[in-house]
NURO-214623 format. One line per 8 residues: number of its first residue (from 1); for each residue x, y, z of N, C-alpha, C, CB. Coordinates in Angstrom, 3 decimals. Glycine has a CB too. Example, Ala and Ser with C-alpha at 12.3 -4.5 7.8 and 13.67 -1.06 7.14 Angstrom:
REM NURO-214623
1> 13.190,-5.690,7.800,12.300,-4.500,7.800,13.200,-3.300,7.800,11.308,-4.473,9.046  12.850,-2.250,7.080,13.670,-1.060,7.140,12.900,0.030,7.870,14.084,-0.598,5.725
***
This chain:
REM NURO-214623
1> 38.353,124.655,398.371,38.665,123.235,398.406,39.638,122.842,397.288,37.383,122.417,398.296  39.518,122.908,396.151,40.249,122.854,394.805,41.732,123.574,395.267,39.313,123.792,393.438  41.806,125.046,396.022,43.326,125.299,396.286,44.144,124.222,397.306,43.431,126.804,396.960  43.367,123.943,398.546,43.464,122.925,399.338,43.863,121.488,398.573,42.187,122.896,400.045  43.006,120.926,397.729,43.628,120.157,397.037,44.855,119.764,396.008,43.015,120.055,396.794  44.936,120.449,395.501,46.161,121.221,394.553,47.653,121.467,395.519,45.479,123.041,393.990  47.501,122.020,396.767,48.123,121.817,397.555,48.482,120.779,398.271,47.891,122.358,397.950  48.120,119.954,398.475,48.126,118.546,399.141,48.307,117.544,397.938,46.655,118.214,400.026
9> 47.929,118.014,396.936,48.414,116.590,395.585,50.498,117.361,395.471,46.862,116.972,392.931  50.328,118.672,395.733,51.890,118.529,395.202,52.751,117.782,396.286,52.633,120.106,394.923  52.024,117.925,397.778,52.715,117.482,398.685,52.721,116.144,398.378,52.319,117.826,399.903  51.988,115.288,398.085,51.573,113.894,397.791,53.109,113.323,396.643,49.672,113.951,396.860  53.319,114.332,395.527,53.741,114.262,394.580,55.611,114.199,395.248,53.031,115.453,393.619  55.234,115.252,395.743,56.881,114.992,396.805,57.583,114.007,397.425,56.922,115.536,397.911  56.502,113.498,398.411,56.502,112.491,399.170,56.705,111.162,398.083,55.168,112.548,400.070  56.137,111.339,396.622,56.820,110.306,396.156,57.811,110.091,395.487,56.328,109.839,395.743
17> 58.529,110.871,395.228,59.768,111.182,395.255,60.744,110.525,396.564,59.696,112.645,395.213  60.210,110.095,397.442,60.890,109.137,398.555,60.953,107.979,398.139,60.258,109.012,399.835  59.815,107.411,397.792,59.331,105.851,397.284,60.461,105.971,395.873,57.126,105.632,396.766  60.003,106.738,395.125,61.095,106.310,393.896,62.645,106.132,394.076,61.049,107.388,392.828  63.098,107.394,394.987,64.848,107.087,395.233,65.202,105.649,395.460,65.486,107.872,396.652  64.125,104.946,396.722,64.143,103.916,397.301,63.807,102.591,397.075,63.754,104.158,397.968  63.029,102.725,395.405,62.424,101.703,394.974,63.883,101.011,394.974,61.465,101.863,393.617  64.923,100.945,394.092,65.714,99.794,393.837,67.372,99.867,395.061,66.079,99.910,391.883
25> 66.870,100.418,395.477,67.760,100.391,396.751,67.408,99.160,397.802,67.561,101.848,397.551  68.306,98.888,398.513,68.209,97.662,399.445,67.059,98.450,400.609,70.035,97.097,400.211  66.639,97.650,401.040,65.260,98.155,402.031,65.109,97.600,403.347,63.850,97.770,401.393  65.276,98.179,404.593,65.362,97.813,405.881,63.714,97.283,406.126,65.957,99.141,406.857  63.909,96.274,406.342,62.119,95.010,406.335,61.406,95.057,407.811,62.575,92.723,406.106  60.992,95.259,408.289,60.845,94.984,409.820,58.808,94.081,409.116,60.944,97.194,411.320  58.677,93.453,410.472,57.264,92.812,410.510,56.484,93.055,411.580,57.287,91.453,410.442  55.359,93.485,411.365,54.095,93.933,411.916,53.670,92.870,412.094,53.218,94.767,411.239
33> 53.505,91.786,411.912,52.862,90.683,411.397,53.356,89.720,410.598,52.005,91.026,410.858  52.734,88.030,410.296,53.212,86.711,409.580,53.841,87.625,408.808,52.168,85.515,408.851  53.015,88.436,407.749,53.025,88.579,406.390,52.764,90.567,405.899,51.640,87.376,405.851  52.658,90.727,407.555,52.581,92.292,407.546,54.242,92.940,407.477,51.699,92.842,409.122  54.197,93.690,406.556,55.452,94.655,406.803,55.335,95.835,406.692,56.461,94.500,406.074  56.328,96.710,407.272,56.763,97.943,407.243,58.226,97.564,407.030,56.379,98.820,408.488  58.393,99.486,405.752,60.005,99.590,405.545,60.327,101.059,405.922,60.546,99.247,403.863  61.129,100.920,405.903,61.916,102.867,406.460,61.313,103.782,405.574,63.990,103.269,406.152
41> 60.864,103.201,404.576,60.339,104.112,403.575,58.900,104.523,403.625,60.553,103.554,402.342  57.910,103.435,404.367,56.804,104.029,405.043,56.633,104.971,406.371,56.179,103.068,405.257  57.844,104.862,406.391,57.838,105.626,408.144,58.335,106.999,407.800,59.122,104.811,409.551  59.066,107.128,406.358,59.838,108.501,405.892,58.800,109.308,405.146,61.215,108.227,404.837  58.183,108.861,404.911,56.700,109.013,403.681,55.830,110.137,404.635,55.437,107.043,403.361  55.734,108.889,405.792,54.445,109.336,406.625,55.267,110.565,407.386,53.667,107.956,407.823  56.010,110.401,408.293,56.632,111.751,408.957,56.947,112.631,407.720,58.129,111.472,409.931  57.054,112.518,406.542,57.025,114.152,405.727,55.650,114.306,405.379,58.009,114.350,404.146
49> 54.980,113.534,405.198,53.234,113.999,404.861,52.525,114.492,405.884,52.252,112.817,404.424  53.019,114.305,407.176,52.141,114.817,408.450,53.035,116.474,408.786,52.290,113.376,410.106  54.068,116.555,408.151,54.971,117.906,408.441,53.872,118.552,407.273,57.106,117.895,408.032  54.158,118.309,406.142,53.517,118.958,405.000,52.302,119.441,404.872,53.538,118.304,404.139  51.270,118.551,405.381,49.978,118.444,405.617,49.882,119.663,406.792,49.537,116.853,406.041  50.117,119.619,407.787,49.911,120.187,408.803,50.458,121.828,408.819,50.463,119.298,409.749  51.271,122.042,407.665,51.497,123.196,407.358,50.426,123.177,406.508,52.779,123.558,406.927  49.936,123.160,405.627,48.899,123.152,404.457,47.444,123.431,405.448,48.911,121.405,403.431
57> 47.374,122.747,406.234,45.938,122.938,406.778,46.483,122.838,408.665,44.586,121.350,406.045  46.463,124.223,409.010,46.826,123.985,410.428,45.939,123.568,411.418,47.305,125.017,410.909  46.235,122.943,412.702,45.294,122.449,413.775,44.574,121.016,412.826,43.979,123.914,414.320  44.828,120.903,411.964,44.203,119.051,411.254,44.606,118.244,412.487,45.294,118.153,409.456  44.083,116.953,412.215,44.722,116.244,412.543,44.715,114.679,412.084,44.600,116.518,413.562  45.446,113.531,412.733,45.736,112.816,411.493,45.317,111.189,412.300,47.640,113.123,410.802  45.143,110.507,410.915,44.245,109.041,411.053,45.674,108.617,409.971,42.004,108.889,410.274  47.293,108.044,410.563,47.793,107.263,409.019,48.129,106.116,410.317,49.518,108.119,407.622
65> 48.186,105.052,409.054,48.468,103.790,409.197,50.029,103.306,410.256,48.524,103.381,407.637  51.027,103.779,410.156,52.431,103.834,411.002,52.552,104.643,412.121,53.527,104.283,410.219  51.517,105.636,412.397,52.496,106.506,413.852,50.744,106.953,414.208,54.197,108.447,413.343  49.555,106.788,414.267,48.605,107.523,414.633,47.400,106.460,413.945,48.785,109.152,414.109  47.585,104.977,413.910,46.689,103.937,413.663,45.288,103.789,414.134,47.244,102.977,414.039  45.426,104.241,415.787,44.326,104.674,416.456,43.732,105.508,416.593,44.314,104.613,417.147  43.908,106.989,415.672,43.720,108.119,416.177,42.041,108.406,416.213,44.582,109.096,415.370  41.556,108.770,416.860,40.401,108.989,416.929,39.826,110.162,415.211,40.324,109.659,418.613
73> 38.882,109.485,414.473,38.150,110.221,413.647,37.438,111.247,413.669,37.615,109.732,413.299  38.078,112.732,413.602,37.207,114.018,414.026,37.477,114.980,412.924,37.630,114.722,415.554  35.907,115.955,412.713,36.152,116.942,411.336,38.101,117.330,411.344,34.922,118.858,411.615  38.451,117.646,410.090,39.376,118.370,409.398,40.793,117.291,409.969,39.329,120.243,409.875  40.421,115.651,409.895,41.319,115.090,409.792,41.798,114.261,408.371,41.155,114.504,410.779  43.356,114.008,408.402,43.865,113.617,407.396,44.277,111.808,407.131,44.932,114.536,407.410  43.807,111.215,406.538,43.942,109.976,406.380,45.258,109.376,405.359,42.626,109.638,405.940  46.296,109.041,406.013,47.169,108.718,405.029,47.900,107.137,405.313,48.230,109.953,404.984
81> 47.690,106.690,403.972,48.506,104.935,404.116,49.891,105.536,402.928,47.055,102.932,403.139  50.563,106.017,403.678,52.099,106.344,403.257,52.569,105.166,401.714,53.301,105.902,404.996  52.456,103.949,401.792,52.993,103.180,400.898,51.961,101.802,401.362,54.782,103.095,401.035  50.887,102.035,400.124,50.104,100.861,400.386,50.436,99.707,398.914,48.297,101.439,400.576  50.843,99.048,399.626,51.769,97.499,398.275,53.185,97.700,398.903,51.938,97.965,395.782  53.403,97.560,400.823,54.373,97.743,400.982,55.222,96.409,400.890,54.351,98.438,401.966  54.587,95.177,400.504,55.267,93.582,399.815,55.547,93.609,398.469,54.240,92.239,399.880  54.727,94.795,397.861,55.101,94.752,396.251,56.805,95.246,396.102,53.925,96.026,395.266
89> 56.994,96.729,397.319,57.918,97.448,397.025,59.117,96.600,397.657,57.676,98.861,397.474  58.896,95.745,398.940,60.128,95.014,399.182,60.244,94.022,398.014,60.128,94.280,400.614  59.527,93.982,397.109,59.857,92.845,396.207,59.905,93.084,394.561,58.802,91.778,396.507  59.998,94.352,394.708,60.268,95.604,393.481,59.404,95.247,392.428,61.911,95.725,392.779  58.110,94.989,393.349,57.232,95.409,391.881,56.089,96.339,392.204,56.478,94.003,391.068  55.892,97.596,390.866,55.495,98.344,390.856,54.430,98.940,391.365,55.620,98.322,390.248  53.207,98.401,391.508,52.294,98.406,392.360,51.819,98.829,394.040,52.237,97.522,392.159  52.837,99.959,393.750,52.828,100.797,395.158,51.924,102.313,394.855,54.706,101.197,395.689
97> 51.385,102.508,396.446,50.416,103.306,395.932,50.485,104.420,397.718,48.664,102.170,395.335  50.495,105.797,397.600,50.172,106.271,398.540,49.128,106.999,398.203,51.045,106.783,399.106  48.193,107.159,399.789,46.887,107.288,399.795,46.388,108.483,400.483,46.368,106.193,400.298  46.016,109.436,400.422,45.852,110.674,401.383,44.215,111.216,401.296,47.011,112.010,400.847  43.358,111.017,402.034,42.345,111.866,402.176,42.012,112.717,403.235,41.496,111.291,402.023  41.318,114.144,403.245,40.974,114.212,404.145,39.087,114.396,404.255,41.890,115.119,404.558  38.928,114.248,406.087,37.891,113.955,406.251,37.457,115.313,407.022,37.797,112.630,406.821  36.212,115.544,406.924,35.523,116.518,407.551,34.140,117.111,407.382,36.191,117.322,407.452
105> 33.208,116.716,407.987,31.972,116.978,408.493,31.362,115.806,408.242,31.292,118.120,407.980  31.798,115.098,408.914,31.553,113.662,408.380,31.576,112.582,407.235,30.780,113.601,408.524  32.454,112.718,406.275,32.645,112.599,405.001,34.178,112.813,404.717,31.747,113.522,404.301  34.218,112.013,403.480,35.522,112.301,403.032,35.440,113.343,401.623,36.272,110.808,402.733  36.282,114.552,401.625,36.009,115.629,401.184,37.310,115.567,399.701,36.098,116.845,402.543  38.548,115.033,400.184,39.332,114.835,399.305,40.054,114.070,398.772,39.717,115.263,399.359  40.889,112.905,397.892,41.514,112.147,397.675,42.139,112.132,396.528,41.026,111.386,397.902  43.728,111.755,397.158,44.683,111.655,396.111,45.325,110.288,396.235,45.720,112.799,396.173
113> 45.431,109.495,395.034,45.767,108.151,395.370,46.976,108.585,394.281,44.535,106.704,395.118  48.688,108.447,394.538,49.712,108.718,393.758,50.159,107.155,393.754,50.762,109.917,394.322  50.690,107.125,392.004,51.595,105.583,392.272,52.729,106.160,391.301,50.713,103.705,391.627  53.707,106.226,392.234,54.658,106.773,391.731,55.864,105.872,391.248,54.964,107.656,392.591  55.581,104.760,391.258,56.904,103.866,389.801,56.006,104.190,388.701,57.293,101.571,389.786  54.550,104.194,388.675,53.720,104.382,387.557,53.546,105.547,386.760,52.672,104.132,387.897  53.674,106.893,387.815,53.952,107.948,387.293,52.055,108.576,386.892,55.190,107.567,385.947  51.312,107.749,387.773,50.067,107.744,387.449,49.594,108.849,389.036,49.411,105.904,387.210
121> 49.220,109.715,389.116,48.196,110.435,390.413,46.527,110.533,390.099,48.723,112.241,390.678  45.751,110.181,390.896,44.651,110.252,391.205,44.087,110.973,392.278,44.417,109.317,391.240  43.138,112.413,391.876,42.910,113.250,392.563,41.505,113.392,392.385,43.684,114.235,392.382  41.167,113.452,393.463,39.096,114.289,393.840,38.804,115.164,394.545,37.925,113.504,394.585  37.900,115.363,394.589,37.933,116.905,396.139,35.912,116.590,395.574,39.269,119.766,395.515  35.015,116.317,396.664,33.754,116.071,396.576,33.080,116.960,395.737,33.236,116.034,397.729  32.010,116.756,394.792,31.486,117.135,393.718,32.159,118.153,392.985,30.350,117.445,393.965  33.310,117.826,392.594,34.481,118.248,391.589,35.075,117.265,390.860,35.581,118.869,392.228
129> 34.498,115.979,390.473,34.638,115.262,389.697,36.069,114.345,389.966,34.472,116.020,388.588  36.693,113.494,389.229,38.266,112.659,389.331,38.745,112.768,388.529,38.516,111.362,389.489  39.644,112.683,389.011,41.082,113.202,387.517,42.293,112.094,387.779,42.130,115.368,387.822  42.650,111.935,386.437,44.223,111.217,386.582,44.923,112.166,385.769,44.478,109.492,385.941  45.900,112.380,386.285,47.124,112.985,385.862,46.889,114.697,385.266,47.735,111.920,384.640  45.587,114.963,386.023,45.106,116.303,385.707,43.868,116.178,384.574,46.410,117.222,385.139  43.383,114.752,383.838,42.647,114.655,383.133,41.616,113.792,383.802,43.179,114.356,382.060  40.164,114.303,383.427,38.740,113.363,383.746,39.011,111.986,383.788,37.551,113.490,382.615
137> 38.722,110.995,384.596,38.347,109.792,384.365,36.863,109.807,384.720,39.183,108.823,385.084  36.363,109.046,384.314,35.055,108.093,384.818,35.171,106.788,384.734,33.818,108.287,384.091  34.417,105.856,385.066,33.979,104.651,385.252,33.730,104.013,384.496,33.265,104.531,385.779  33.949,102.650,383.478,33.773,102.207,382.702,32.031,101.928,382.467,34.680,101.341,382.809  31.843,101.620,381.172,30.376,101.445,381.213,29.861,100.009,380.657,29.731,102.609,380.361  30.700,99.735,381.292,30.343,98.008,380.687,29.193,97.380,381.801,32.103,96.730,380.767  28.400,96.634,381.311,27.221,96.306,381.912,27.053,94.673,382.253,26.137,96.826,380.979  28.234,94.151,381.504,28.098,92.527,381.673,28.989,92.179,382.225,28.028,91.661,380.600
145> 28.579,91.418,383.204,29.387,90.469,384.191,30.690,89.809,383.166,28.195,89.054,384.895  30.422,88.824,382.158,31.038,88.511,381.211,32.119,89.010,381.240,30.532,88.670,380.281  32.229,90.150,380.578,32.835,91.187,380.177,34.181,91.948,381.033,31.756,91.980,380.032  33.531,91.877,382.458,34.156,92.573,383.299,35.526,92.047,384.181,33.155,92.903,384.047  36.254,92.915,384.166,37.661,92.256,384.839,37.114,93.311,386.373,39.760,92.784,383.738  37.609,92.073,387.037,37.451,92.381,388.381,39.011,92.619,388.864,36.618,91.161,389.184  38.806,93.187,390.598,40.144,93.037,390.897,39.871,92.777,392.534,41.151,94.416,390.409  40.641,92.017,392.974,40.431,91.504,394.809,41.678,91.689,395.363,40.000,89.712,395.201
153> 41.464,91.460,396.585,43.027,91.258,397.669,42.355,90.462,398.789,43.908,93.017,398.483  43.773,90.196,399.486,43.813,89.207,400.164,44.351,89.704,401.601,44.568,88.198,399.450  43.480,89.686,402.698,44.176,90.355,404.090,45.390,89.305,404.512,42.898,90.490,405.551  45.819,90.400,405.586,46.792,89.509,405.842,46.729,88.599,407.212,47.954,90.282,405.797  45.718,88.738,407.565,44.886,87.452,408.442,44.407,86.443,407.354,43.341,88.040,409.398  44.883,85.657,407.196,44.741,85.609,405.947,43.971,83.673,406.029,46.488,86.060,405.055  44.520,83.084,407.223,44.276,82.396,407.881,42.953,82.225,408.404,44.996,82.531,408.479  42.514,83.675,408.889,40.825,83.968,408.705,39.962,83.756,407.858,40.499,84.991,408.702
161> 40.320,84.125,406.920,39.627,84.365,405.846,39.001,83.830,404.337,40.118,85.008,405.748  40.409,82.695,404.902,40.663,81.787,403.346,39.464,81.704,402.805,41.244,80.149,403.401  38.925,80.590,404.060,37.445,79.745,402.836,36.560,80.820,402.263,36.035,78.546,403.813  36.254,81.878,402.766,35.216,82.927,402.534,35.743,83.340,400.945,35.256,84.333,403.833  37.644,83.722,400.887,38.161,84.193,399.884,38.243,83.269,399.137,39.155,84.784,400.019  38.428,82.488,398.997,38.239,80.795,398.288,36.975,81.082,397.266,37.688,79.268,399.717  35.912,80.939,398.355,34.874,80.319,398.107,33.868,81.586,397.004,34.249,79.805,399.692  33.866,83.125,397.630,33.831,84.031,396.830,34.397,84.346,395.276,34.179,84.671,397.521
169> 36.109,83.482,395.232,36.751,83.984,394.018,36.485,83.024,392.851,38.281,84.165,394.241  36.110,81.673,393.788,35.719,80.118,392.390,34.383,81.093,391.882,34.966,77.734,393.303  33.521,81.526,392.665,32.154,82.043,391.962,32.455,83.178,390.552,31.175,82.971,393.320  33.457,84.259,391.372,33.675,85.389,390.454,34.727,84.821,389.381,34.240,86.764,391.278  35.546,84.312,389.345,36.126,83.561,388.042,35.391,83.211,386.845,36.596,82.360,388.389  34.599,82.216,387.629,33.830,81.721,386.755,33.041,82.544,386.067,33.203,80.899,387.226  32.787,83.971,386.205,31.492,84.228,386.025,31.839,85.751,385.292,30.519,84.141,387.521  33.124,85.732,384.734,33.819,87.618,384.886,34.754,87.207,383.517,35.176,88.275,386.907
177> 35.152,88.186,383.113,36.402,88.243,382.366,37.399,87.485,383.110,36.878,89.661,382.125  37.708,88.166,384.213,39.099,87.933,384.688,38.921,88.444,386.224,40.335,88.818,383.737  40.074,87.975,387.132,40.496,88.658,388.497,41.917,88.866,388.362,40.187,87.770,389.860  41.962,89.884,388.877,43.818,90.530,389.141,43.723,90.800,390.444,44.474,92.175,388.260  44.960,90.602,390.768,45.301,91.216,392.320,46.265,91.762,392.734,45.319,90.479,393.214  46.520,92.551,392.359,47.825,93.474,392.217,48.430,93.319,394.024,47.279,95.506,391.604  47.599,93.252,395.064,48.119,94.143,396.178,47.929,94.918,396.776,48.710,94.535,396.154  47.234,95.545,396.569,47.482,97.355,396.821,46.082,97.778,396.871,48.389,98.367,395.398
185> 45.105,98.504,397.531,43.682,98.447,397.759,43.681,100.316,397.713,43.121,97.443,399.463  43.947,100.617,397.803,44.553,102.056,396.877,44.824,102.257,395.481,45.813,102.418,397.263  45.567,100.989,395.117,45.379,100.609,393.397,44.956,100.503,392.561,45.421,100.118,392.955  43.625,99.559,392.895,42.495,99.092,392.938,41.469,99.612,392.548,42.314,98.829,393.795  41.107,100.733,394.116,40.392,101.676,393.809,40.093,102.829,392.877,40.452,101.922,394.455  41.660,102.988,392.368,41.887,104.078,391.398,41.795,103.589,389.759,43.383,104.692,391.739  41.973,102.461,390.186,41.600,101.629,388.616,40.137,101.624,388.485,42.121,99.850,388.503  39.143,101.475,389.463,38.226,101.215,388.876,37.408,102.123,388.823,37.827,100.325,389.182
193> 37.892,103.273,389.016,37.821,105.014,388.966,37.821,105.160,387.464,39.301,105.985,389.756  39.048,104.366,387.302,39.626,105.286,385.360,39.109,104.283,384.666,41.741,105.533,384.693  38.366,103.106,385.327,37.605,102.580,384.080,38.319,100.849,383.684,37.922,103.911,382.600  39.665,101.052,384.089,40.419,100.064,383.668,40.079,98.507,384.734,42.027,100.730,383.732  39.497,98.802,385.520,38.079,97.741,386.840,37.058,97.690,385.823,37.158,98.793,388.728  36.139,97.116,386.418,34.580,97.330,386.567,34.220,96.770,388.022,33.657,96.464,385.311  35.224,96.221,388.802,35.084,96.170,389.806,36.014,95.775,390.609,34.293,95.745,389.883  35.354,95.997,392.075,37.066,95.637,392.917,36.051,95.205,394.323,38.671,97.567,393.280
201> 36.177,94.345,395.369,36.207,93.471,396.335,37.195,93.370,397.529,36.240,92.494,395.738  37.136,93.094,398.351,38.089,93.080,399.188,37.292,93.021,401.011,39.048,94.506,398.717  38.319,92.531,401.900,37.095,92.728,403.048,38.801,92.519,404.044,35.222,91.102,403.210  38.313,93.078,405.653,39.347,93.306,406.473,40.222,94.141,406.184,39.899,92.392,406.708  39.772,95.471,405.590,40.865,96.951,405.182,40.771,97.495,406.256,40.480,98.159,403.941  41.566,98.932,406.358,41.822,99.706,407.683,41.228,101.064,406.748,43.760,99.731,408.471  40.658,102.043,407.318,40.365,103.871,406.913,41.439,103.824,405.858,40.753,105.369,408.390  42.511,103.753,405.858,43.940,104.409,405.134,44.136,103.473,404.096,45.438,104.507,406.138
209> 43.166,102.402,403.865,43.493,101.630,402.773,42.687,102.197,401.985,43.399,100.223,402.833  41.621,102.667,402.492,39.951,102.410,401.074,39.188,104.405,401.617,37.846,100.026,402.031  40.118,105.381,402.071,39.009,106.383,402.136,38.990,107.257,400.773,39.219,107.362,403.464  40.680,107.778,400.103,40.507,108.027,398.857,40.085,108.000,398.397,40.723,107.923,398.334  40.526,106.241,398.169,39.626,105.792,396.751,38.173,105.478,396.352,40.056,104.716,396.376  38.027,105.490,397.747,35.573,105.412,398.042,35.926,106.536,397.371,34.151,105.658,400.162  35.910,108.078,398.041,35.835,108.973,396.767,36.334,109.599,395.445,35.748,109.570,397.046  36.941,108.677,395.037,37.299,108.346,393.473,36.598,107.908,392.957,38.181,107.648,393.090
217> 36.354,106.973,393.469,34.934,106.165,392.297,33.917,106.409,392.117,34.425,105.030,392.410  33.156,107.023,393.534,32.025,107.776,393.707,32.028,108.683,392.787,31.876,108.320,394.901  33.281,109.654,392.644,32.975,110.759,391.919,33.284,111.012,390.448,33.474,111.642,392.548  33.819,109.631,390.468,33.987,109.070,388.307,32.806,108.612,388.195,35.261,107.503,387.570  31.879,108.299,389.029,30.572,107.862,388.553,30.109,106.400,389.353,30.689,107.667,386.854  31.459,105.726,390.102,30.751,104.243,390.549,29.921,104.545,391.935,32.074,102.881,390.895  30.291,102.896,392.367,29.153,102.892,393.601,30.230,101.890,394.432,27.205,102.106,393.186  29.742,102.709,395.994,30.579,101.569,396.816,29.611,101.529,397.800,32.212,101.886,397.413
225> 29.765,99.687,398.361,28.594,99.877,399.344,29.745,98.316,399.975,26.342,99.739,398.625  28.977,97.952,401.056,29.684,96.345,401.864,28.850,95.718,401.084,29.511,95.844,403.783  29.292,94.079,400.855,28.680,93.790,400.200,27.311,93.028,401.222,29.534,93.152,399.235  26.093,92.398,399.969,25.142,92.912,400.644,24.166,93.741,400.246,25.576,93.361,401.410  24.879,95.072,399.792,24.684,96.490,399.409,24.356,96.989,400.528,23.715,96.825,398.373  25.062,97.270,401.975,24.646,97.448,402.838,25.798,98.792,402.651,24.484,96.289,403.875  25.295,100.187,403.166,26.166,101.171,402.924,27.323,101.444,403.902,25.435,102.241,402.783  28.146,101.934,403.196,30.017,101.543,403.272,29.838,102.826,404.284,31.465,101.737,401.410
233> 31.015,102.416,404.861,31.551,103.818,405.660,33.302,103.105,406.428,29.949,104.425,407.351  34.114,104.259,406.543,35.265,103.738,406.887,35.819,102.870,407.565,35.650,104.255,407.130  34.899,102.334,408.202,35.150,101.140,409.452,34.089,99.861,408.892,34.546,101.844,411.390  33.757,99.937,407.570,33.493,98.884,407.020,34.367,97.885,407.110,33.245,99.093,405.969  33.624,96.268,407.469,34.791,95.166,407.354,34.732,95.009,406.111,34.698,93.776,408.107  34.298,95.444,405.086,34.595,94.868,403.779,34.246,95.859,402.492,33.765,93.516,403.679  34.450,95.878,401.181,33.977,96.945,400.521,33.442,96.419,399.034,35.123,98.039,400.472  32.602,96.777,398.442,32.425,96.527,397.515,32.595,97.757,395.980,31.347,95.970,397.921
241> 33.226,97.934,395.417,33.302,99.090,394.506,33.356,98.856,393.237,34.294,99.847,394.722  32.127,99.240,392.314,32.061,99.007,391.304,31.823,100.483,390.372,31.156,97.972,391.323  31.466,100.009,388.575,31.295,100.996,387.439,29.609,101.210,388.072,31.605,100.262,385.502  28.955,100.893,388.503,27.826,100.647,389.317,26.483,99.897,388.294,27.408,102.223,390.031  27.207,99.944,386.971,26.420,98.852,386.094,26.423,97.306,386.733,27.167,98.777,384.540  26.852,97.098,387.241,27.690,95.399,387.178,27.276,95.237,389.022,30.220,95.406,386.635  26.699,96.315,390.026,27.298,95.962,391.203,26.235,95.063,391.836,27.727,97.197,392.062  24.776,95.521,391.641,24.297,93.824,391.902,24.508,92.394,391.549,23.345,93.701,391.632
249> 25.149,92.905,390.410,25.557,91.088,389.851,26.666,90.953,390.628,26.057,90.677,387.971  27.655,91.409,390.865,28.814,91.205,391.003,28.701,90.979,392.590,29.703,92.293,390.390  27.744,91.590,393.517,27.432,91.956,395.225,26.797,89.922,395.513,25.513,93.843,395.534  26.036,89.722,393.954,25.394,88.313,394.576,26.088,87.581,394.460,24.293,87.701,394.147  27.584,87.356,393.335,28.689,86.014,393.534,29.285,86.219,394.589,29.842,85.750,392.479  29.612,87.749,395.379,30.392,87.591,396.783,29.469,87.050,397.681,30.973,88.958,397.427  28.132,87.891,398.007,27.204,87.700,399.562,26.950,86.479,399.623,25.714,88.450,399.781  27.139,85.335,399.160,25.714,84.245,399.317,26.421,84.087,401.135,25.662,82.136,397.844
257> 27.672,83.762,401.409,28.922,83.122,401.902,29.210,84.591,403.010,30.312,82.690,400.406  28.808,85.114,403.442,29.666,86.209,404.376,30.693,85.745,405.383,28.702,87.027,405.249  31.283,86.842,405.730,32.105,85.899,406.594,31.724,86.403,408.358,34.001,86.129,406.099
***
């Protein structure tokens, strides 16, 4: 598993080498959606990660976000969100993140979350611990709500969702250090992996936003569950991921309000 991984983080590492040429270059925009986009650069990402991948581990097969959205979930498949903060990168800020896990025997076995303007990679492979940049992270150990900087996002149904996101974020403000929202739910996750979270929120993600980084945090030490504490799995509508000191406090300012 560890060679498998090692192999698939350099491919990861390649692939961002696309995102960087392209960061300050003009960027062909197309819309998925109000507020959904895709750029040439998610579509270049993903067709070299599914060439790469598929040499690396033959007969896989693949769950990414641009060309195989629907693909049915079966052992020794690969989960990839090519460029997740794809509004950050049309709008050149840094907070871009690609996401690659793969899944098999029911579980997600590996994850590399790369942010490559950051120059930051995040890698796991199941009970082999998380690493940034080839070094241990764990999970911060802060225990007070107080204390804790949170981090959220915002779907892009967004119209759906408001009052719930509204009404959830007046509670956690009030009640936290701080909220950031970078964007990016791949970002996120990897932050609150290395400690620099104590928690992260979010609800209406897709597999390719949140499978990585569930096992990043899991394996720096946090806890992810829906909130609730009802247990997470990839087709969760919502996620909750914390240092796992903080995650009942933090599970009761989101749940009162579900959506």
């Amino acid at each position: 598993m560890q060679s498998l991984l090692e192999k698939a983080t350099a491919a990861v590492l390649e692939a961002g080498e696309i995102i960087r040429e392209s960061y300050n270059k003009p960027k062909k925009i197309k819309h998925k959606g109000r507020i959904d986009l895709v750029t040439e650069t998610d579509l270049a990402v993903e067709k070299f990660l599914k060439a790469k991948l598929a040499e690396i581990l033959p007969g896989s097969s693949f769950l990414a976000e641009e060309t195989s959205g629907d693909a049915e979930l079966v052992d020794r498949t690969w989960i990839i969100d090519p460029l997740d903060g794809t509004t950050n990168f049309a709008h050149g800020l840094p907070m871009v993140a690609t996401s690659v896990a793969l899944w098999d025997s029911g579980q997600v076995v590996l994850g590399i979350v790369n942010l490559p303007i950051l120059n930051e990679i995040f890698t796991a492979a199941r009970g082999g611990g998380a690493f940034m940049n080839g070094e241990p992270i764990h999970v911060s150990d802060c225990g007070s709500l107080e204390e804790s900087l949170i981090a959220t996002g915002f779907p892009y149904a967004i119209e759906e969702h408001v009052d719930f996101i509204t009404d959830a974020l007046s509670r956690v403000l009030v009640k936290t250090q701080g909220v950031r929202r970078p964007g990016a739910a791949a970002f996120d996750l990897a932050y609150t992996a290395c400690g620099r979270y104590e928690g992260y929120y979010e609800n209406s993600l897709k597999p390719w936003d949140m499978a990585a980084g569930w096992l990043l945090v899991e394996e720096a030490g946090g806890r992810v569950t829906e909130y609730g504490l009802g247990e997470f799995n990839l087709y969760s509508p919502m996620i909750l991921a914390t240092n796992a000191h903080i995650h009942e406090q933090l599970d009761g300012l989101i749940q009162p309000k579900l959506i």
